[in-house]
C-alpha positions in Angstrom: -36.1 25.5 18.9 -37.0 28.4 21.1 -36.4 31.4 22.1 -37.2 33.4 25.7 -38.2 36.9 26.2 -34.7 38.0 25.9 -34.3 37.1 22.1 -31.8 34.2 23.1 -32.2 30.7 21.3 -32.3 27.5 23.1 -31.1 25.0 21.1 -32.4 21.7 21.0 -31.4 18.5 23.5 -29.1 16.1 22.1 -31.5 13.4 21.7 -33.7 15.4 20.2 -31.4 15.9 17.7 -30.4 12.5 17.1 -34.5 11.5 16.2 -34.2 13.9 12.9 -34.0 12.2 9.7 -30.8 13.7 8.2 -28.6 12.1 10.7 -30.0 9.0 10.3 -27.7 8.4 7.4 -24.5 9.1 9.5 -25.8 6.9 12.2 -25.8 3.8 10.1 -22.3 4.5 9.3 -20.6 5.8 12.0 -22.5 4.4 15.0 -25.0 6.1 17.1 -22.1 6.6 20.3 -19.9 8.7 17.1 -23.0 11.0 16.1 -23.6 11.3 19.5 -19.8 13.0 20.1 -20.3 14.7 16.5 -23.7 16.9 17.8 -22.4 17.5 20.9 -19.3 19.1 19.9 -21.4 21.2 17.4 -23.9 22.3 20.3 -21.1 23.4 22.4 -19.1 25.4 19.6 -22.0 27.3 18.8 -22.9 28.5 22.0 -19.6 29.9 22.6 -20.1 32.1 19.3 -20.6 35.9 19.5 -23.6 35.5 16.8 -25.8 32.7 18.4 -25.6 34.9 21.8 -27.0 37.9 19.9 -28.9 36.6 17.2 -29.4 33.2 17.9 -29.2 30.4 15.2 -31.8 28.9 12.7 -32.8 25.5 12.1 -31.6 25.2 8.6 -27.9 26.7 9.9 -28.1 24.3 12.8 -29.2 21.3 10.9 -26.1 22.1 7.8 -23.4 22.4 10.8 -24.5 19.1 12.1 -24.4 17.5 8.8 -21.2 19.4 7.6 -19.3 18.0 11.2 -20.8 14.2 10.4 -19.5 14.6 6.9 -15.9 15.5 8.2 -15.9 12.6 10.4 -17.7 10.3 7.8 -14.5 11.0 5.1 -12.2 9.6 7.2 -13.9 6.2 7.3 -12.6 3.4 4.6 -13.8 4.1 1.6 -13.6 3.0 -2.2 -11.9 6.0 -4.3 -11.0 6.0 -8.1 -7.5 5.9 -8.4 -6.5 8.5 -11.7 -3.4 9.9 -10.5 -1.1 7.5 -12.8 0.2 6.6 -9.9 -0.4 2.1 -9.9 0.5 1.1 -6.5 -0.2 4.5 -4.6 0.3 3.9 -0.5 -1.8 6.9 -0.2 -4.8 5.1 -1.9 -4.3 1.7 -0.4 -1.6 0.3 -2.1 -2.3 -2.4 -4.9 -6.0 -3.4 -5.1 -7.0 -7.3 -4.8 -8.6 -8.5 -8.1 -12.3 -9.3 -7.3 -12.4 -13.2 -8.6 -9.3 -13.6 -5.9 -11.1 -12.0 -3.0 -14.2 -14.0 -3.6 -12.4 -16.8 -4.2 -11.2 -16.8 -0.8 -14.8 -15.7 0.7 -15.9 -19.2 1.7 -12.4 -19.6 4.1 -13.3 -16.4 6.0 -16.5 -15.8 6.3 -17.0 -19.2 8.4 -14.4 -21.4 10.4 -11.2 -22.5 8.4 -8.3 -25.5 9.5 -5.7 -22.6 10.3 -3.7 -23.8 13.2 -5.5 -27.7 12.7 -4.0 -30.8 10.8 -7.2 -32.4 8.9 -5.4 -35.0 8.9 -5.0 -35.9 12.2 -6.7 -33.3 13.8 -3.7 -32.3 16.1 -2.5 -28.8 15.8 -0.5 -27.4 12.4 1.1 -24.8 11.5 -1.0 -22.0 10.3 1.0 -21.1 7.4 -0.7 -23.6 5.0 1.0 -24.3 1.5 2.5 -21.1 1.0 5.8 -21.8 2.2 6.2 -24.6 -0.1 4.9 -22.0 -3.4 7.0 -19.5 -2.3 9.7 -22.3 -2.7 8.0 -22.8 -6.5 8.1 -19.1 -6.9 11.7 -18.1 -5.9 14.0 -21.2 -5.9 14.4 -21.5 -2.0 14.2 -23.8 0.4 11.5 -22.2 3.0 9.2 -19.2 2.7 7.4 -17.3 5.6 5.2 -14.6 5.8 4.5 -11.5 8.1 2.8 -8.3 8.3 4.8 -6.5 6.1 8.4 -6.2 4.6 9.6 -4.0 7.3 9.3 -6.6 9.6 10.7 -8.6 7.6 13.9 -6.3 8.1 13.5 -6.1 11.4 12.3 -9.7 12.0 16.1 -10.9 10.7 17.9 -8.4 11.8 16.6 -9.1 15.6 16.6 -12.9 15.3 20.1 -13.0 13.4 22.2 -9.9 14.5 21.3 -8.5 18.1 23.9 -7.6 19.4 26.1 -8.4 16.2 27.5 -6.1 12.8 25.8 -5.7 10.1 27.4 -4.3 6.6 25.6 -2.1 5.0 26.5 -0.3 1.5 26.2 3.7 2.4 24.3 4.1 -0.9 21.8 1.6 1.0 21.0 3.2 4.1 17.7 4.9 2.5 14.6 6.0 4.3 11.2 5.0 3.4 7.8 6.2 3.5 5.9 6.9 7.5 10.1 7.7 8.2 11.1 4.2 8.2 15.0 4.5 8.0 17.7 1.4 8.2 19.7 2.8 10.6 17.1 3.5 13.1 15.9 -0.1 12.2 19.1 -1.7 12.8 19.9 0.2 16.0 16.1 -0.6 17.4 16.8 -4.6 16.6 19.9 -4.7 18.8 22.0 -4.5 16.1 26.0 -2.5 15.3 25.7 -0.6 11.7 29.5 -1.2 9.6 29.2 1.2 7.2 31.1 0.6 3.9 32.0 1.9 1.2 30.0 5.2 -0.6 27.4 6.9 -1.7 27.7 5.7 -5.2 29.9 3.1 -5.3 30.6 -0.4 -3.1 32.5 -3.1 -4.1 32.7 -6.5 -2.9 36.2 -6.2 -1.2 34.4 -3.2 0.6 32.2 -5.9 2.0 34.7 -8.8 2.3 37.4 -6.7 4.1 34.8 -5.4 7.0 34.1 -8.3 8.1 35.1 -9.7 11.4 34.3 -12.6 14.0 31.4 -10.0 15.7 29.9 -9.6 11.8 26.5 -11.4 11.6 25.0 -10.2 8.3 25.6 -8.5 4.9 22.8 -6.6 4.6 22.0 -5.6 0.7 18.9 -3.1 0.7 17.0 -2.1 -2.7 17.1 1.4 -3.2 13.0 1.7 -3.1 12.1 5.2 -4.2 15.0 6.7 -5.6 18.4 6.4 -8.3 21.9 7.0 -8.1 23.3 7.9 -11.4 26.5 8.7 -13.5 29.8 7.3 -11.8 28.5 4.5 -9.8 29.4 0.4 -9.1 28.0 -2.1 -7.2 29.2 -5.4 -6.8 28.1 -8.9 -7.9 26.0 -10.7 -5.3 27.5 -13.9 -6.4 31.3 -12.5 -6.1 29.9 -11.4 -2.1 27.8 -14.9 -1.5 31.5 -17.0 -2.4 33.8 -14.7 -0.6 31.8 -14.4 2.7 32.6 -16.6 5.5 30.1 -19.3 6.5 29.3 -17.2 10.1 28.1 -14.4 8.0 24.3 -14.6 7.0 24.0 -12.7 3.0 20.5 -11.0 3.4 18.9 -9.2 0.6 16.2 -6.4 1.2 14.5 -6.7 -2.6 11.8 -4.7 -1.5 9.3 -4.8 -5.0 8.3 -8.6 -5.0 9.3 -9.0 -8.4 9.3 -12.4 -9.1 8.0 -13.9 -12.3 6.6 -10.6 -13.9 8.3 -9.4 -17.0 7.6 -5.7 -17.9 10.5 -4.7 -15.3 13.9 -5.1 -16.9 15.5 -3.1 -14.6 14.4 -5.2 -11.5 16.3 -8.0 -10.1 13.7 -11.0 -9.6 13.7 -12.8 -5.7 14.9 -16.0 -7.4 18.0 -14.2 -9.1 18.8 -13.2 -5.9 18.3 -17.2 -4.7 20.4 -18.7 -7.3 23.3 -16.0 -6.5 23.5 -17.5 -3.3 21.7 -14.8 -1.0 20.5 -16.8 2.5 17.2 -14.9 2.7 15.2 -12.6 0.7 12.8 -10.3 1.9 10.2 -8.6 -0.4 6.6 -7.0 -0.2 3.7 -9.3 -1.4 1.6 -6.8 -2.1 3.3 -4.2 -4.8 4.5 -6.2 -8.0 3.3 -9.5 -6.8 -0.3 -8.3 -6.3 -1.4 -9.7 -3.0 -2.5 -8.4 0.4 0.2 -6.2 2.1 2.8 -8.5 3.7 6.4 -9.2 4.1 7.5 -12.3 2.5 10.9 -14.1 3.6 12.8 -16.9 1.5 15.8 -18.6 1.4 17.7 -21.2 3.3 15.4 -23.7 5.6 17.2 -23.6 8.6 17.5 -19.8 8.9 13.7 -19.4 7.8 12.9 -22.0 10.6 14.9 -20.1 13.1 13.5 -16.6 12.3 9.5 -18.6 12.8 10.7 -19.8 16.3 11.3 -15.9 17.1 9.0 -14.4 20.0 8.2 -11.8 17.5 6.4 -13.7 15.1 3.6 -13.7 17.8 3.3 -9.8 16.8 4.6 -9.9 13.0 2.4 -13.3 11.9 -0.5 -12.5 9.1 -4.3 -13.7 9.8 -6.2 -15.9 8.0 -7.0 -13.3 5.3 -3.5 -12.6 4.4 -2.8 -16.3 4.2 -5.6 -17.5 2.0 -5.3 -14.6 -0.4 -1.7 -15.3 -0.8 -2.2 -19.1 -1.2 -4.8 -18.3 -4.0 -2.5 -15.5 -5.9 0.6 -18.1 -5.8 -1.7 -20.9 -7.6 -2.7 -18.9 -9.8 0.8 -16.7 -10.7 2.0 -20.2 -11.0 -0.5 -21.5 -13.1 -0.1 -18.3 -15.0 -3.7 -17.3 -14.9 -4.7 -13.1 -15.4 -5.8 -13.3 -11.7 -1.7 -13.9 -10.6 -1.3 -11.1 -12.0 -0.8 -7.8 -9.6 -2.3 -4.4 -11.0 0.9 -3.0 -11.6 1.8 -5.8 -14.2 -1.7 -5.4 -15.9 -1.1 -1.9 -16.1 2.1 -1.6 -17.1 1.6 -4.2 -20.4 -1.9 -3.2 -21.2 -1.3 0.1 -23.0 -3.8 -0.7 -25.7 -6.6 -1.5 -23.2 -5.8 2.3 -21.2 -6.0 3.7 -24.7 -9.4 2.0 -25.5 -10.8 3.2 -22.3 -9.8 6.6 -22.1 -11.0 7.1 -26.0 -14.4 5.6 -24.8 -14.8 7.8 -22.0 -13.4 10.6 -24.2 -16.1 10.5 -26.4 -18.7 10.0 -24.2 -17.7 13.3 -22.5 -17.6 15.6 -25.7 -15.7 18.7 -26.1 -15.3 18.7 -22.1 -12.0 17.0 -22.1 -8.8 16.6 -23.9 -7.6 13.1 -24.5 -3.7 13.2 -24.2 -0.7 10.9 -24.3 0.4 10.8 -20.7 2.8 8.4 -18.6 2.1 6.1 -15.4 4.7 4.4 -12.6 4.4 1.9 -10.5 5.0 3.8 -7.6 5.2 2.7 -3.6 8.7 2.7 -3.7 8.6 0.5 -7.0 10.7 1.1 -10.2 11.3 4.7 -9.2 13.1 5.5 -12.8 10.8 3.6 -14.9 7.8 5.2 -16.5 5.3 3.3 -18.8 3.1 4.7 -21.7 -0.6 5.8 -20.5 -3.7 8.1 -21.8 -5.1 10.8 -19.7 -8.4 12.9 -19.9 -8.0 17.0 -19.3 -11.0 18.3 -18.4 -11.9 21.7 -20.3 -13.9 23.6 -17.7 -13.6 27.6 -16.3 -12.9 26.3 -13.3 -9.5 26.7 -10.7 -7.7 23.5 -10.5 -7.9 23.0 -7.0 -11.3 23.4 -7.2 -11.8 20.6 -9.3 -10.1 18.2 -7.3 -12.3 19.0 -4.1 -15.6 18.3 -6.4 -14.1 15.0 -7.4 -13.0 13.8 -3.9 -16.9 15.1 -3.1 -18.2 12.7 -5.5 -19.9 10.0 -4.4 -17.9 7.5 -5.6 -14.4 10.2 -5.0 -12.4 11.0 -8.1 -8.4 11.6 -7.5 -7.0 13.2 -9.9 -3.8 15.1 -10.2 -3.1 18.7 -11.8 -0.5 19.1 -14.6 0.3 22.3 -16.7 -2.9 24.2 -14.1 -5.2 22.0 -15.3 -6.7 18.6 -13.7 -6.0 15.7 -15.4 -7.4 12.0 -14.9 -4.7 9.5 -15.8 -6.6 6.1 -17.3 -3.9 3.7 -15.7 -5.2 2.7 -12.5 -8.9 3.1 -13.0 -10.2 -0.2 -13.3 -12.8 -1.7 -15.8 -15.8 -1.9 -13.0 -15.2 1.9 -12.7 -15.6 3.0 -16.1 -19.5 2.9 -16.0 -19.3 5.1 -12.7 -16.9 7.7 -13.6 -18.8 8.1 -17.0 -22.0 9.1 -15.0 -20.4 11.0 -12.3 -18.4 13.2 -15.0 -21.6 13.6 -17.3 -23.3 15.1 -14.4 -20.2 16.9 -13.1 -19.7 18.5 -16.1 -23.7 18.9 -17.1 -23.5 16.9 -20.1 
C-alpha cells in the first residue's frame, strides 16, 4: 500500500486483495462472491477509524483483520466438532450422529439416480416411501408407517389433517414447550384446531378424558413430557382404560417423542409398540434420537388414518428426500436384524460403560499428569430421558489456565473440542466421543497441553 504526501494510507483495491495467498484458503471454502463481501466490509470499517486516518494501517494489521473477519464467517459453516460435553444426543451439536458403515452403505443410492417415485416393476410411477412403511409395521406392531421432516410435523401433520376445526383433549401436565419455542398450544391453535384442557398439572385420569368429550371432539392427544418430570403426588391414566372408553369418532393419538422402540437400556420409556398394542390410532416419534437415524418424524398406527394423513396437501412440504428415506430403510434392516449398526449412539453409549472407561484410561495415560481421570455421568439429552443419567468417565485437565479460556482454545482447534466446565475447571466427558476421534483428540491435547 501507499501512502501520499499527507501521511494518509491508501489501502489496497479489492481485487488486489483477493490475489494474496492467505485468502486463498477461505476462498475454497466459502466461495469467491463470500470473501469478496468479507474484504469489503473490512476496507470500509477501517477507513471510518480515527487511527487509520492519522496513522494509517500496516500490512501485517490489514492482512490479520481480513483473515480474523474470514475466520468469523468461516466458523459458522458445517463443521465436524468432538462432542465431550456428556451430553449423547445434543441438538446443539447436530443431534445423533449416523454410524459411518450406514452412511456409506447408502452412498451408492445418492450419489447417482435411485427408483424413488418409479415402480421397477412396471416402470409406472410408486410411491416414494419404499419399504419403510412396511418395517416400521415390523418395528412397532402397526398397520402403516409414514415418514416426514421431523416429529413436529408430525404433530402438526395430524392435528391439521384430523382436527381443524375440531377439540382436541389435552392433559394440562402435557401442554409442554420444546426447544426453538415449539409449544402445543400454539401448534394446535396454528393447525385449526380448539384446545379442551383437562385435568392438572400433575394428575389426569381417564374419566378426565372420557367426560370431555363431545360430538365436536376429534382427538385425544397424549404428549411425552420431552425435557422435563413431574414428581411426588401425581397419576396418569392407563392408555388402554382411554383407548376402550373412547368413542369410535374420537382418534387416540400419542406424541411419544424419543423413538424408543426395541432398545433396552430405558426402563423408564414407554416403547412405540406398547403404545400400539394399548390401542393408540397413531404414534408419532423422532427417528433420529433413540432410534439412531437421520432427523425425521415417524407416524404409525392404523392404515386408514396413516393413508389419510399421506393424501394431505402438506405432505408436499413435510415429505423426507431420498437421503432420509434410504438411511432409514437401512437402520430398520439392520435394528431388525439386530446388527451394532441399528443401533443409535445413545443406545451404544448408554450400555457401553466399560468401553468409555477403556478410552478415557487410554487417553489418560497418554496425557500424563495434565489431567484427572474421574467418574462422571452422561444423558441422553434432546428432550430424551430427562431423569435418567447413565455411568460415564471424564478427563479434567490440570492446567493454570481460566476455564473459559480453555473452552475457546478447544472450539479453536482444528478439529473443535466441546467441553463443559464443572467445579471451575473444564472437563471432557468420554461418552459421546466416538472411536475414529480418539487418535485426533490425543494429538490435538498433546500439543495443546505441550506434552
Amino acid at each position: 500500500m501507499s501512502a501520499n504526501p499527507k501521511g494518509i494510507v491508501r489501502l489496497p483495491q479489492v481485487e488486489q486483495l483477493l490475489q494474496e495467498p492467505i485468502l486463498a484458503p477461505y476462498i475454497r471454502q466459502l466461495s469467491r462472491p463470500l470473501v469478496t463481501d468479507v474484504v469489503r466490509r473490512t476496507l470500509a470499517a477501517i477507513r471510518q477509524e480515527v487511527s487509520f486516518r492519522t496513522d494509517g494501517i500496516s500490512d501485517e494489521t490489514l492482512y490479520a483483520r481480513l483473515e480474523d473477519d474470514c475466520r468469523f464467517l468461516l466458523n459458522q459453516r458445517h463443521a465436524r466438532v468432538i462432542n465431550a460435553t456428556g451430553t449423547v444426543v445434543h441438538t446443539n451439536l447436530g443431534r445423533s450422529p449416523i454410524d459411518p458403515e450406514l452412511w456409506d452403505s447408502v452412498a451408492d443410492v445418492n450419489t447417482g439416480y435411485c427408483n424413488l417415485e418409479i415402480k421397477l416393476s412396471d416402470g409406472k410411477r410408486g410411491q416414494r416411501k419404499g419399504i419403510v412403511s412396511q418395517l416400521l409395521s415390523s418395528l412397532t406392531g402397526a398397520e402403516e408407517g409414514m415418514v416426514v421432516n421431523n416429529n413436529a410435523a408430525s404433530v402438526y401433520l395430524l392435528l391439521n389433517e384430523l382436527a381443524r376445526g375440531k377439540e382436541v383433549i389435552v392433559s394440562r401436565g402435557e401442554q409442554i414447550q420444546i426447544g426453538g419455542g415449539f409449544r402445543i398450544p400454539d401448534i394446535l391453535a396454528l393447525s385449526g384446531a380448539k384446545l379442551v384442557e383437562v385435568g392438572t398439572t400433575n394428575i389426569t385420569t381417564a374419566d378426565d378424558y372420557i367426560n370431555a368429550v363431545t360430538e365436536n371432539t376429534a382427538m385425544v392427544l397424549m404428549v411425552h413430557c420431552s425435557n422435563f418430570v413431574v414428581r411426588g403426588f401425581t397419576e396418569s391414566p392407563d392408555i388402554r382404560e382411554v383407548a376402550r372408553r373412547l368413542p369410535e369418532h374420537v382418534i387416540l393419538a400419542v406424541d411419544q417423542g424419543s423413538g424408543l422402540s426395541t432398545e433396552r437400556f430405558a426402563a423408564n420409556e414407554t416403547p412405540s409398540s406398547n403404545y400400539i398394542r394399548a390401542g393408540a390410532d397413531l404414534v408419532c416419534f423422532s427417528g433420529d434420537k433413540i432410534l439412531g437415524g437421520p432427523q425425521a418424524g415417524i407416524i404409525c398406527g392404523r392404515k386408514e388414518i396413516v393413508q389419510k394423513l399421506e393424501k394431505n396437501p402438506l405432505m408436499r412440504a413435510f415429505r423426507p428426500g431420498r437421503m432420509v428415506y434410504s438411511l432409514l430403510e437401512e437402520l430398520l434392516v439392520r435394528k431388525l436384524n439386530r446388527e451394532s449398526e441399528g443401533q443409535g449412539v445413545a443406545e451404544k453409549a448408554a450400555t457401553g460403560q466399560a468401553v468409555i472407561q477403556e478410552r478415557a484410561q487410554q487417553l489418560a495415560s497418554e496425557l500424563g499428569d495434565k489431567v484427572r481421570l474421574l467418574p462422571s455421568e452422561m444423558v441422553v439429552g434432546g428432550g430424551t430421558l430427562p431423569d435418567e443419567f447413565f455411568p460415564s468417565w471424564s478427563l479434567e485437565l490440570q492446567i493454570d489456565k481460566q476455564a473459559d479460556q480453555i473452552l475457546a482454545d478447544l472450539r479453536a482447534m482444528p478439529l473443535p473440542v466441546i467441553g463443559v466446565i464443572r467445579n471451575d475447571r473444564v472437563q471432557l466427558n468420554m461418552a459421546a466421543i466416538l472411536p475414529r476421534e480418539i487418535p485426533v483428540l490425543t494429538e490435538q491435547l498433546r500439543s495443546y497441553l505441550s506434552l
